[in-house]
Structures are given as structure tokens and as C-alpha cells.
C-alpha positions, 0 to 999 in steps of 0.5 A: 138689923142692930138699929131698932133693937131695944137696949134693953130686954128684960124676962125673954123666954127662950133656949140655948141653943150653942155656947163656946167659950169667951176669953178667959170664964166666959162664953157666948151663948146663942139663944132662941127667944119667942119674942126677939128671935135669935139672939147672941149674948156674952155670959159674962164669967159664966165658966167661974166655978162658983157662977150661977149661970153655970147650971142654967144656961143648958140646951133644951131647957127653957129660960126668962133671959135678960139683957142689954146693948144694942150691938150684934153682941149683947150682953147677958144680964140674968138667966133664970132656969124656967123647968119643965122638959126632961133631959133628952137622951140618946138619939132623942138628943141628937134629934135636939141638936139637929133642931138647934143646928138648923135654927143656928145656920137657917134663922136670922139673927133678930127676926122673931118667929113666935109660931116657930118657937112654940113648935120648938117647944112642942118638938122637944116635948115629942122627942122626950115622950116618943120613940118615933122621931121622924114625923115631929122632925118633918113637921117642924122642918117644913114649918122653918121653911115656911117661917122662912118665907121657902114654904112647900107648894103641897096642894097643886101642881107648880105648871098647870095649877091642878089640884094634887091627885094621890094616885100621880107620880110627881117631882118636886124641883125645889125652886117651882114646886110639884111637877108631873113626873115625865121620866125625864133624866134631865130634871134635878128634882125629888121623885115622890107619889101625889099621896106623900104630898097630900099627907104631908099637907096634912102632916099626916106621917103614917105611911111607910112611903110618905115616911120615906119620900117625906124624909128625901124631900125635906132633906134636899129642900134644906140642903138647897137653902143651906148652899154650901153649908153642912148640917153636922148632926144630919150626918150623924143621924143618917149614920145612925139610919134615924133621918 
């Protein structure tokens, strides 16, 4: 992936999305950009007291990044504070950090996805505005997996090719898509109605069953992609009866 990147990149657009601690005052910090996808840089005595980049680098706040190096680590040149979203909090908070967990374990490093960075950004405008979080998390779930090249097979059924009927019941097997429900215990799939996947074509969450059925497919469609890996956040939300 390193062999084409550009020594230098200058006034990126992105977000932080995690940072620990590097040596003795600095930390790496992975980001989100709009134009370079994800990327890891070192902060260079970003834990000093008197360093600027104390207050700047910050999850859920947009920043112009620059940088150099062509290695998987490079290096943070400047990092400007770019304003705009009000701080997440409470379970709006936990909802963000989903989404950056999410990007840090499904989206390759250096892979840009523009489409996917804008939904980000209006993501997190939702969190701050709203108090219904589900349907903004669906929606910015089947876009990653669509980005990703996993994207849903919403409009017809996987076998026959016939268009979705709402009144049909069907279960979607994550490696074909929407099969005809035929009661067979055999089939590990997600059980659900013709009209959540209708709805869910249209990103349309209204419904208390698409609601549900929405949120049992996403999160089986995720934990298939993930393989062995566990989303930290998820567990917390389902604690808190939030996803």
C-alpha cells in the first residue's frame, strides 16, 4: 500500500479517530481523511504541556492535517483545529466511538472513500442534533459495507432474482443475500419481513420492525466481516439497550 503514497500531503481534511501514547511525549494518532482514507501518523511531542497539538488532536472534531513520509507511519507535520461539531455526549458519545471503531477495525489503511467520509461528518451532526441514534447508525453501517465492496442485496431475492414483496418473510444468509423463508433450522441466517428490506433500501427506519430487524441484520452482517475480531463499543451500547 506504502509504494504510491506521496511524501508529502499537505491541508487533509479529517478526524481523529484513536491515539495512545508513543515513547516518552508522543502518540500516534490514527485519522480519517477525505482524500487519503485512513491514516497513521506519529505527533511528535504531542504530550508536552506546552505542545499545540494538545487541544487539537481530539475525536469527533474536524482538522486540515499535514504530513510526511512514505512509510506506514508517517509523520504529523501541523494540525489545525478546523471548528464546527459540538461535543458528543452521553450516549451520543459512545454511539461516535462506535463509528470510529468500526472505521479502525473494517477500513484499510490508505484507501480513500470520500462518500464515506462525507457520511461520517453528517453522522456526527446527527448524533449532536438528535435523540434517536438508530437510524443514522444503520445507514452509515450499510454504506461502510457497501464502500467496502459487502454492500446489501436489498431489492430482490438472492435465488430467483424476483423483486422483494413486503408481505414475504425471508433470511438473508450473509454470504447470498435474501432467501425465501422455508422454516428450515438448517440455514444460518437473519429472519426478517420483505418490508424491512424495502425500508432499508430506501433508508427509510420508521418502523418499530424495521427498527428491530434492521439492527439484527446489520449486526450479524458486521460480526461476519469482522471474523474473529469484537467491536468493544457495540457491547457497551447493547448493554446500555441503545443498538
Amino acid at each position: 500500500m506504502t509504494a504510491g503514497l506521496k511524501l508529502q500531503q499537505s491541508g487533509q481534511h479529517g478526524y481523529v479517530l484513536h491515539r495512545y501514547p508513543f515513547r516518552e511525549s508522543s502518540l500516534i494518532v490514527e485519522t480519517f481523511t477525505r482524500n487519503s482514507g485512513r491514516v497513521p501518523l506519529v505527533a511528535r511531542g504531542a504530550r508536552r504541556p506546552t505542545s499545540a497539538l494538545r487541544g487539537v488532536l481530539l475525536a469527533f472534531q474536524p482538522v486540515l492535517l499535514s504530513w510526511s513520509g512514505k512509510a506506514e507511519l508517517r509523520t504529523l507535520v501541523k494540525a489545525e483545529w478546523l471548528g464546527g461539531h459540538a461535543p458528543l455526549k452521553g450516549l451520543a458519545l459512545i454511539c461516535g466511538f462506535y463509528l470510529n471503531e468500526l472505521l479502525l477495525r473494517l477500513l484499510p489503511r490508505d484507501d480513500p472513500h470520500e462518500r464515506l467520509f462525507d457520511l461520517y461528518q453528517d453522522t456526527l451532526d446527527a448524533l449532536v442534533q438528535s435523540h434517536e441514534f438508530s437510524a443514522g447508525l444503520r445507514r452509515f453501517e450499510k454504506n461502510l459495507l457497501g464502500e467496502l465492496g459487502y454492500g446489501l442485496i436489498l431489492e430482490r431475492e438472492a435465488i430467483t432474482g424476483d423483486a422483494i414483496a413486503a408481505g414475504r418473510r425471508y433470511l438473508y444468509l450473509p454470504e447470498r443475500g435474501p432467501v425465501l423463508a422455508n422454516g428450515d433450522p438448517s440455514q444460518n441466517g437473519v429472519e426478517l419481513d420483505g418490508q424491512t428490506l424495502i425500508d432499508m433500501q430506501c433508508d427509510e427506519y420508521g418502523r418499530t420492525a424495521t427498527q428491530q430487524q434492521s439492527k439484527a441484520l446489520m449486526r450479524a452482517l458486521i460480526n461476519h466481516h469482522l471474523g474473529n475480531q469484537r467491536l468493544h463499543t457495540r457491547q457497551l451500547l447493547l448493554d446500555l439497550k441503545a443498538l
